[in-house]
C-alpha positions in Angstrom: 0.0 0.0 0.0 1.2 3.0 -1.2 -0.2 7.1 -0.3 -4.1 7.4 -0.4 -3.5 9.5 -3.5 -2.3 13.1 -3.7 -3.4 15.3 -0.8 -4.4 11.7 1.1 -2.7 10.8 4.3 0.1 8.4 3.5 -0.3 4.7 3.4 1.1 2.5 6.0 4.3 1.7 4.2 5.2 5.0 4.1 4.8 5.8 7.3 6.9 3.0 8.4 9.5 3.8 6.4 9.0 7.6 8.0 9.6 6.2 11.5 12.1 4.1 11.5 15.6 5.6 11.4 18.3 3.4 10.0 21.8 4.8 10.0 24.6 3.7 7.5 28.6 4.4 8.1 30.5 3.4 5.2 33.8 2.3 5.2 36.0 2.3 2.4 39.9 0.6 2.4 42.2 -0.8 0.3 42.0 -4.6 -0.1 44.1 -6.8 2.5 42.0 -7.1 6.0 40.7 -10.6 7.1 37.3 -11.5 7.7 38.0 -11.3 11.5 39.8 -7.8 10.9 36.5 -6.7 9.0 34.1 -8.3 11.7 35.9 -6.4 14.5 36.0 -3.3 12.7 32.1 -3.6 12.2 31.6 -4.1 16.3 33.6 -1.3 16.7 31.9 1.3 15.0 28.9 -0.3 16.1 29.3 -0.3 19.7 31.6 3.4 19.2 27.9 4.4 17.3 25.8 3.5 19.9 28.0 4.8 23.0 27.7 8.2 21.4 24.1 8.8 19.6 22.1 5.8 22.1 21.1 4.4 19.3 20.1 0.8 18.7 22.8 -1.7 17.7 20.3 -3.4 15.4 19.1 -0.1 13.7 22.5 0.4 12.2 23.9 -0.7 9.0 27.5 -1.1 8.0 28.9 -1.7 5.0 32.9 -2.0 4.5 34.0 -1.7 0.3 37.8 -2.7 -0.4 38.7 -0.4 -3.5 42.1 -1.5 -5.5 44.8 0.3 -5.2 44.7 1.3 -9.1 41.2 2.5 -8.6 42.2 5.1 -5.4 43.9 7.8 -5.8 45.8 10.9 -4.1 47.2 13.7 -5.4 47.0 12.5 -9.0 48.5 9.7 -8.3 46.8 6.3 -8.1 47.9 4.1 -4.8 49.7 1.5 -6.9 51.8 3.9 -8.5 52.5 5.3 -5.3 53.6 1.9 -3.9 55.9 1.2 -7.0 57.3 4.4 -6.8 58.1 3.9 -3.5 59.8 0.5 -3.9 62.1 1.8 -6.6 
């Protein structure tokens, strides 16, 4: 079920949707943590999350994205061709 129609009260979806408050914290890395690593990082920012705002753990979605090292870049300069650079 969607809105009543225009100028209606809204449907029940959307007032679910309305009330519940789902937070996201992204975290982007180069490739090279473990599962375990990646596990504990996601407790961490969970518990750190809930510790500072009150919310609930279960209300909070993370995600954690490894992005190569030819697809990042600083400065112009892609992390790959950083590390070769640095290594000779």
């Amino acid at each position: 079920m969607e809105s009543s129609g225009p100028g209606g009260p809204p449907g029940p979806i959307l007032l679910a949707l309305r009330s519940v408050s789902m937070p996201l914290i992204q975290v982007k890395q180069t490739p090279g943590k473990t599962a375990e690593q990646k596990a504990a990082l996601v407790r961490e920012l969970t518990d750190a999350y809930v510790r500072a705002t009150g919310g609930k753990p279960e209300s909070l979605w993370v995600t954690v994205e490894e992005v190569a090292t030819d697809s990042w870049a600083v400065g112009g300069e892609t992390l790959a061709a950083r590390a070769a650079a640095a290594q000779g």
